[in-house]
MARKOL-774777 format. One record per residue: residue in one letter; x, y, z of N, C-alpha, C in turn. Coordinates in pm, whole numbers, plus 50000, padded with zeros to 5 digits. Atoms other than C-alpha are relative to their C-alpha. Layout:
N
AXYZXYZXYZ;...
//
This chain:
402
X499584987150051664223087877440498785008149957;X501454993450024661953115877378500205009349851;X499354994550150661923137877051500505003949974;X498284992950049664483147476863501234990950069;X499105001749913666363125677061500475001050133;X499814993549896666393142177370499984989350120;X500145007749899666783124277727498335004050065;X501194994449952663563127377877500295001450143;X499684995549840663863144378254498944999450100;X501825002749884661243135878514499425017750044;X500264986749935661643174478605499355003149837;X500124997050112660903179178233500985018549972;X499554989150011663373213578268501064999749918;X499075001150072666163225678099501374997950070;X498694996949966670053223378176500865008249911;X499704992950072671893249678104501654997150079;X499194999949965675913250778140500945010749913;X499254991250025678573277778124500714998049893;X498765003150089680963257177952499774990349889;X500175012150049680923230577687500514990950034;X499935012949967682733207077835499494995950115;X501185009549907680433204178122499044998149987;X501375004750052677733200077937500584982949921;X499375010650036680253174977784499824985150097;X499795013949905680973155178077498274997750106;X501455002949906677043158278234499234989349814;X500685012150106675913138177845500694986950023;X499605015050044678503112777839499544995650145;X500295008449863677643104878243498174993149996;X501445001950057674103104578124499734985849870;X500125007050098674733083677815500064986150019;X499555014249972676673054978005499074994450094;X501335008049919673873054178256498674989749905;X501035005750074671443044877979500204988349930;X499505010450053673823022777819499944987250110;X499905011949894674213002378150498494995850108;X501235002549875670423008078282499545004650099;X500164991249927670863028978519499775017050020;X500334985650043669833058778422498905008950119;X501144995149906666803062978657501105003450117;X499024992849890669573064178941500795008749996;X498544989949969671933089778805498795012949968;X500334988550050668763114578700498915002850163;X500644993449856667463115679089501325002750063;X498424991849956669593135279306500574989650143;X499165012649973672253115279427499825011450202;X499694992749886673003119079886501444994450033;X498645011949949676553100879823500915007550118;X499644991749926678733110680114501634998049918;X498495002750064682543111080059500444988650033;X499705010649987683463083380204499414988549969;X500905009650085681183059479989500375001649870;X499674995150161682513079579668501334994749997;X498575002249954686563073579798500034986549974;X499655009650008685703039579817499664994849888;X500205006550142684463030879511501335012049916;X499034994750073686633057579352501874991849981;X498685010549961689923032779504499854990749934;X500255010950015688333004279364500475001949845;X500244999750181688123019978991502145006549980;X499044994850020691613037979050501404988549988;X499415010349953693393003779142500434989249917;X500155006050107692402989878808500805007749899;X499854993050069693083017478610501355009449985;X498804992349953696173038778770501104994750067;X498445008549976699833021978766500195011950139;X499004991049891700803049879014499345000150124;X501074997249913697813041679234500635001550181;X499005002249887699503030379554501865010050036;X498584989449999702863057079491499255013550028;X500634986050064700523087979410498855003350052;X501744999449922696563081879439499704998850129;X500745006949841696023065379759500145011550106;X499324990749885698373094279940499135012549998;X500704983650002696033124979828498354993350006;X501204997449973692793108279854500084994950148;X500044998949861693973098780204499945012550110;X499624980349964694673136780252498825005349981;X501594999249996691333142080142498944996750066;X500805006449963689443119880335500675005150151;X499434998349836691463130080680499005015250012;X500494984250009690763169380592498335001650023;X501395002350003686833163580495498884992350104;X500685005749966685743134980662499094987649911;X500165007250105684583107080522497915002949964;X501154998150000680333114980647499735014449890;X500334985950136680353148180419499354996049905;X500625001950102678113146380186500595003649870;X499375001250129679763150279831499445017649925;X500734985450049677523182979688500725008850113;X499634990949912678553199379999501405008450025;X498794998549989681973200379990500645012849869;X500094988050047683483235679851501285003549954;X498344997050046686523254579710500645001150115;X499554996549929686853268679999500724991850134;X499555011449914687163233680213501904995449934;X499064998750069689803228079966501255009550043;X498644988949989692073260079989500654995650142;X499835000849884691463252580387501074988349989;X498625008350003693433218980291501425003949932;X498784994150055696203236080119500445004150078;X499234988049866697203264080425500324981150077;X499975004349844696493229980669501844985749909;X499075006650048699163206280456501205010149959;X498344992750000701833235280411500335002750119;X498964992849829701813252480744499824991150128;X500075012249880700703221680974500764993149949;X499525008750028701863197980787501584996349976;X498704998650045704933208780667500294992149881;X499885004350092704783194080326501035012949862;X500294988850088706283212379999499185001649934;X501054993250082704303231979777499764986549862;X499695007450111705153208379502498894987150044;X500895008949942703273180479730498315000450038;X501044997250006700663200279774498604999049883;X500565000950194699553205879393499954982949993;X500145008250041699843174879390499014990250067;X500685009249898697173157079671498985017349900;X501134992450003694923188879513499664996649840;X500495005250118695323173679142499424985150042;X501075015649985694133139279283498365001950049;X501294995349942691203155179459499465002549834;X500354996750095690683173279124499164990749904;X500345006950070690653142878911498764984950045;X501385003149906688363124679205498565005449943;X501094996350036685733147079151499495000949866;X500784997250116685473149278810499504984849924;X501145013050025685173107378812498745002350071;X501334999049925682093114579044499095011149926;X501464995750100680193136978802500024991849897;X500205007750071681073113278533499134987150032;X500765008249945679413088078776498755001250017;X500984995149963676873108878836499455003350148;X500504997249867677703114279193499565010450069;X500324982549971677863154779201500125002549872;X500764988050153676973180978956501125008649990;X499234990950068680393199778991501114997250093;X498665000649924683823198479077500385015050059;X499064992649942684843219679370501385005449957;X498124995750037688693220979283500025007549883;X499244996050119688613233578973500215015949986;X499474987150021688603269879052500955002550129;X498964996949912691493263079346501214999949936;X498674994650108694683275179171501294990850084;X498545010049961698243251779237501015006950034;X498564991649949701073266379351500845002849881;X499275001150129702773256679053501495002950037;X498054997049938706783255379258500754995149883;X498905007350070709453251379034500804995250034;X499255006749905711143224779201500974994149895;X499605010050112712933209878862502045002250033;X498574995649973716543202579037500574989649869;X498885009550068719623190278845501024998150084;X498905000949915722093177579068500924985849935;X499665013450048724733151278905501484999950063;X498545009349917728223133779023501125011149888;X498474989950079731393156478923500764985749956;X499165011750052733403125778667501235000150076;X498825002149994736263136078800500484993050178;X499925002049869736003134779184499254990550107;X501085009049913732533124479326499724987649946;X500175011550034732193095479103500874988550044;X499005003949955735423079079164499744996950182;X500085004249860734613081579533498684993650104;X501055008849998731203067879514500224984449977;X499865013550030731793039079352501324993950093;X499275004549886734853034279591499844995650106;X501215007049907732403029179856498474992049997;X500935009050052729723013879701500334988150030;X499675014149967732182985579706500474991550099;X500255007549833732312981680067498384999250037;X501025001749911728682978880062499534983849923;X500405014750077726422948179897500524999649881;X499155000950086727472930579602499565008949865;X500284995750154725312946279339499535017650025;X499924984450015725402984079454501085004449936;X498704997150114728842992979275499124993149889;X500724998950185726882975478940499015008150004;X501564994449980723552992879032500245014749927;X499754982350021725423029779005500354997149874;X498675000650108727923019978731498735002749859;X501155003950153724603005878474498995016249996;X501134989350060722283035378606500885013749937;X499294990350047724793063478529500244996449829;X499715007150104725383045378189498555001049934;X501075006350047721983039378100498755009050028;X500724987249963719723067078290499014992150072;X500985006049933717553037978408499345003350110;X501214994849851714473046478678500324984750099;X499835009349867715043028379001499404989549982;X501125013850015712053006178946500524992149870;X499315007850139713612994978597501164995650007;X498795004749944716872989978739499564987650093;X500005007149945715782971078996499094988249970;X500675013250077713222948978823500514996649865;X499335004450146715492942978503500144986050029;X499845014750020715052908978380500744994849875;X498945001550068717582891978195499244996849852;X500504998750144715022885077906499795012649941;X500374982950108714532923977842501905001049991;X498814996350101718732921877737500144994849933;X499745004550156719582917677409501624998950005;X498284998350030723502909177452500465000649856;X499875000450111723412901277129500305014449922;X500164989850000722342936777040500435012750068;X499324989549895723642952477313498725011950044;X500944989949990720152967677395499764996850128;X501125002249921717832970377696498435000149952;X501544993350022714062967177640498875001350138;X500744998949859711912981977904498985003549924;X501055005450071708572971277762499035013350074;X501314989650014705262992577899500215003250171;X499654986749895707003005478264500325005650052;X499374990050056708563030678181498845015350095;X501424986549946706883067278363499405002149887;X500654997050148705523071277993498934994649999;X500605006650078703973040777968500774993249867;X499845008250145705563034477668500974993249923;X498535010249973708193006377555500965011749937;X499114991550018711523017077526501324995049989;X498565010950014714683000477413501515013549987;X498604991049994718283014077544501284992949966;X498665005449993721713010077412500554999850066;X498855003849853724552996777605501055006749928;X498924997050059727553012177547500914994250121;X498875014649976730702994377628500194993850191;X499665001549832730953002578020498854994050058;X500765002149933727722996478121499374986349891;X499295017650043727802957077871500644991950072;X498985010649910730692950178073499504996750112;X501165004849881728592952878387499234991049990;X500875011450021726312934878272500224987150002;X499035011149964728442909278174500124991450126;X499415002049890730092907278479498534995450137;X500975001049903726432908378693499324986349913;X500505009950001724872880578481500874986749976;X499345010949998727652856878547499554995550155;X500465007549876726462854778882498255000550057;X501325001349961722682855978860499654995549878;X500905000750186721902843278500499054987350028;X500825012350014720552811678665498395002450075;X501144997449907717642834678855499275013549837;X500634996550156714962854078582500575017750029;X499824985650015715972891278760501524997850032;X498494997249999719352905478744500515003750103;X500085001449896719352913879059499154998050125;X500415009849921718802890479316500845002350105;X499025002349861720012882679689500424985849972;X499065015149996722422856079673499824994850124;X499955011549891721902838279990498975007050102;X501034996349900719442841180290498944991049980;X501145003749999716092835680345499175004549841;X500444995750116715572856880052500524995349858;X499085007250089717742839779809499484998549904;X500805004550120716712842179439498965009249997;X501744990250041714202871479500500575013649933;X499314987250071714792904479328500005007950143;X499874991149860716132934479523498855011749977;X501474990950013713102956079607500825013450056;X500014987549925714812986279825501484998250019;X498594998549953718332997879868500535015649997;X499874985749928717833034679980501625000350123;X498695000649849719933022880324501105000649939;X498605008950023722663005680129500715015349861;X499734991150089722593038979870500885008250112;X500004985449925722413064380127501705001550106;X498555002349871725573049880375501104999849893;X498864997650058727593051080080500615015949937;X499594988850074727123083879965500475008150116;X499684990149870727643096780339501604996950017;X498654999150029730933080580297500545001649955;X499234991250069731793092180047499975016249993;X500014985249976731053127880173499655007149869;X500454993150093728773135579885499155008050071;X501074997749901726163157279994498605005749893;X501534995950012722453166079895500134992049880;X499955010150094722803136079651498904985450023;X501055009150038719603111279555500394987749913;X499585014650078719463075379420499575012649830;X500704990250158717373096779108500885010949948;X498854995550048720193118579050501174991749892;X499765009050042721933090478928499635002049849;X500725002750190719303093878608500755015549961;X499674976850043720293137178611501374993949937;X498654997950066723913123978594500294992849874;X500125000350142723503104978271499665012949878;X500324989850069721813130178119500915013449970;X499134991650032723803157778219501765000549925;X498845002050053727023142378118499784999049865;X499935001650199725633133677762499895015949922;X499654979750074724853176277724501455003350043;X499064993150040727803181377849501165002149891;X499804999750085729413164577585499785001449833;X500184992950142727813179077315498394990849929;X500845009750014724853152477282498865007749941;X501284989050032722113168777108498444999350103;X501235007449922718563172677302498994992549978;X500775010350036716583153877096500114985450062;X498955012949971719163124777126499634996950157;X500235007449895718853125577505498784997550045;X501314998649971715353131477531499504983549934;X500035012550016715283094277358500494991450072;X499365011749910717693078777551499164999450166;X500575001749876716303090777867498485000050009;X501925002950014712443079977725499415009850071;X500724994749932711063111377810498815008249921;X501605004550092707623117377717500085016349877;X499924985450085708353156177612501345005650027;X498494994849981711533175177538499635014350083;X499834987449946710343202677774500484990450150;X499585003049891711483178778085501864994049943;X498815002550036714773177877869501085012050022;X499804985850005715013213377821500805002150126;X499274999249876716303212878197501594995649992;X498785002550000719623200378064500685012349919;X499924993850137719703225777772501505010450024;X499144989049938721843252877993501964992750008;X498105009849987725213222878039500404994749849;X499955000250183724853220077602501315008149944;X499604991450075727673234877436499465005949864;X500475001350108725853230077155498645008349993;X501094998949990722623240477240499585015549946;X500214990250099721283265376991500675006249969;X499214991550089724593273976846499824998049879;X500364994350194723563264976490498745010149987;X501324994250067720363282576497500545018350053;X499484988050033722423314876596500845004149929;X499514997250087724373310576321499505003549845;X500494996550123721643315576089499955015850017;X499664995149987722133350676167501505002749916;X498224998150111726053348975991499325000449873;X499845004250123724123341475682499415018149956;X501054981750004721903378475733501475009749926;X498874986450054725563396975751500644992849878;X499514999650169727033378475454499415004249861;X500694994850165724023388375239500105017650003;X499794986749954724393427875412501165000949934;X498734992250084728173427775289500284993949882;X500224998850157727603414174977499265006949965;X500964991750049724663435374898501425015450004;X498774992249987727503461375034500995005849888;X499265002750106729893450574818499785006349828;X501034996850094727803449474516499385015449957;X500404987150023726383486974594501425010449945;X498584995350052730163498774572500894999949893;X499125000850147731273486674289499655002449872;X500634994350121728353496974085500325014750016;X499874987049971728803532074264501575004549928;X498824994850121732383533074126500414999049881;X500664995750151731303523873793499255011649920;X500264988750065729243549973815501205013549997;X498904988450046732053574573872500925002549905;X498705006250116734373559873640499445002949852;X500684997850104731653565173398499665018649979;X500124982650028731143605373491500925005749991;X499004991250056734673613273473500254999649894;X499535005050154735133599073143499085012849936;X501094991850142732083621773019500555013650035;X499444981849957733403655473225501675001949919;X499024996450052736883645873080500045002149815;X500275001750130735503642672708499245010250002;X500714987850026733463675672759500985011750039;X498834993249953736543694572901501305001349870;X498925008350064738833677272644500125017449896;X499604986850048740893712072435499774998149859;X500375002650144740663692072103498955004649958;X501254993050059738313711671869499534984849946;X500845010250033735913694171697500664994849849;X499385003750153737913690271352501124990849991;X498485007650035740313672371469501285006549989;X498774995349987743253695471530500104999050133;X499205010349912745893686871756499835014250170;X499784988849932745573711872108501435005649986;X498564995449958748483737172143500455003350115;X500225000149863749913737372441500285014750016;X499664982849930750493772572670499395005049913;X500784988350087747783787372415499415002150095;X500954990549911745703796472715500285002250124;X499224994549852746513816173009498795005950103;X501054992149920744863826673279500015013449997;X499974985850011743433860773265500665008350111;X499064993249858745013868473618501005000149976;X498395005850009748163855373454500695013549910;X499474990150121747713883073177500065015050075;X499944987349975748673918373199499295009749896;X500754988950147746913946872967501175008350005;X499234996650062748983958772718499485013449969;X500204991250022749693993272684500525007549867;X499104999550157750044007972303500685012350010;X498884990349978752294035872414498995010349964;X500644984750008749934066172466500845010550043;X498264992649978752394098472465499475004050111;X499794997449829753464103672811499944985950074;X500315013949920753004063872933500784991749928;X498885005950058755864040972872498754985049980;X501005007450073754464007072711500224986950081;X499435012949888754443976673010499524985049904;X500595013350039754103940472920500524999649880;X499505001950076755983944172628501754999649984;X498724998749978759843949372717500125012350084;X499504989349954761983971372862500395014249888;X499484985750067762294008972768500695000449963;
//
């Protein structure tokens, strides 16, 4: 180290960066080199190509990323087709980039949604390779995502489509009719359904525990309620002597869990003349049935372990409930308006009640001594006539007749 601390640079120059966090992520790539020794190799300039970075990048992603093989593998394969694997790593541009976006929507025919998504793996690619110290800057980060709002809800009508699902379910294998019955019940992810092991139920408890995988990550214990118990029940009377709950009963496979039953989904829902209906729907129709009955969103946003209530929010619209108390704080505004109301009115006719009293006590005929008024002592002057005292020649009016 040189003074003050400083890294010492063979160029002895400065680095300067726009942002702080890439000055961020160019120390800590710097720091771990020194920690591990290698430092002299990450402060000469690297000629990695891409396909030397991809492969070590697979190696570290493989360890590190549950979704590697579902998610990773598919966009840095999309990457590596587009580029090439000889490209040198510095070289590679936004603009190579965007070029893969147009060539995966309008060649490819992918959606947009798929897209953003092979351009966030690239993204998060490059920014392990400056942390590595393989390049000095991530391309992607000024290529903008589509950002599609693809967020469907599609769930089973109770009254009709369910009934006629599960009606055919049970002409297919034995544990598709339980498969629907528990995930509708339960909201369970395909992969948790289908790897449920009879040690994550608690009969006792009547729980599920789906320990660390979960899309979160993070454990997650579900109640049973009565229908989807009885299933259970009923499914570990005939597999309780194998560790998953569902198993193939006989074959070659006999005793193994069921890995895939897309086919055995998909031929039932065609017979039952559902249409644009997914195994993952299945999880929507839990959900949506618990807003429809009034379920609060917190509440389902637990049951259906989801990491934030803004991928809950998507139910919020089938809520009866859903922000009718908080527009009732509003009722409390107009009860204080017509009481305040109230209140202004009744002092206002106090006050009147109080100025007639004083106009009728300043009006009032009683003198001040205390004598009693007489009545018809005062007439109106229009009422009176002028009296004439009999001047000779003028008879005398207002006093009788002549």
């Amino acid at each position: 180290m040189g003074r003050g601390g400083r890294i010492p640079r063979p160029d002895a120059g400065r680095r300067r960066f726009r942002r702080q966090r890439d000055a961020q992520i160019w120390w800590a790539a710097h720091q771990k080199a020194i920690e591990d020794g290698s430092w002299e190799a990450v402060t000469k300039p690297t000629r990695s190509s891409l396909g030397d970075a991809l492969k070590q990048y697979r190696e570290h992603s493989k360890a590190h990323h549950r979704s590697f093989s579902t998610y990773v593998e598919n966009g840095l394969t999309v990457l590596e087709q587009a580029l090439g694997t000889g490209t040198a790593l510095k070289n590679v541009t936004a603009a190579d980039i965007e070029r893969l976006k147009l060539q995966r929507l309008e060649k490819d025919k992918v959606a947009k949604s798929t897209v953003d998504k092979n351009v966030a793996v690239a993204k998060s690619f490059f920014n392990w390779c400056i942390h590595q110290g393989l390049t000095k800057a991530n391309p992607v980060k000024k290529v903008k995502l589509f950002h599609e709002d693809n967020e469907r809800v599609r769930f089973l009508d109770p009254d009709t489509e369910y009934p006629k699902l599960l009606e055919q379910a049970r002409n297919g294998p034995w544990y598709l009719e339980p498969i629907i019955v528990i995930d509708v019940n339960t909201g369970l992810r395909r992969r948790n359904i289908l790897g449920l092991r009879w040690d994550q139920v608690d009969f006792k408890r009547r729980i599920i525990r789906i320990e660390s995988r979960t899309k979160s990550g993070r454990p997650h214990n579900l109640p049973l309620n009565d229908t989807a118990f009885q299933k259970l029940n009923e499914v570990h009377l005939k597999t309780s002597s194998h560790p998953y709950a569902f198993v193939h009963l006989d074959g070659k496979f006999e005793g193994q869990p069921i890995t895939d039953i897309k086919n055995a989904f998909n031929a039932a829902v065609d017979r039952a003349k559902i249409k644009n209906f997914r195994f993952h729907d299945l999880r929507h129709t839990f959900c949506s049935w618990l807003a429809i009955r009034g379920v609060p969103l917190p509440a389902i946003q637990k049951l259906a372990g989801h990491a934030s209530i803004k991928m809950t929010l998507r139910y919020a619209h089938l809520s009866p409930r859903y922000l009718a108390d908080e527009v009732k704080a509003l009722d409390a505004i107009q009860r204080e308006l017509k009481k305040d109301a109230g209140s202004s009115r009744k002092a206002d006719e106090e006050q009147t009640r109080g100025e007639l009293a004083s106009t009728a006590a300043t009006t009032d005929p009683a003198t001040s001594d205390g004598s009693a008024p007489q009545k018809g002592r005062r007439r109106s002057a229009q009422n009176q006539q002028p009296v004439n005292a009999g001047q000779p020649g003028q008879p005398m009016h207002g006093i009788g007749k002549k």
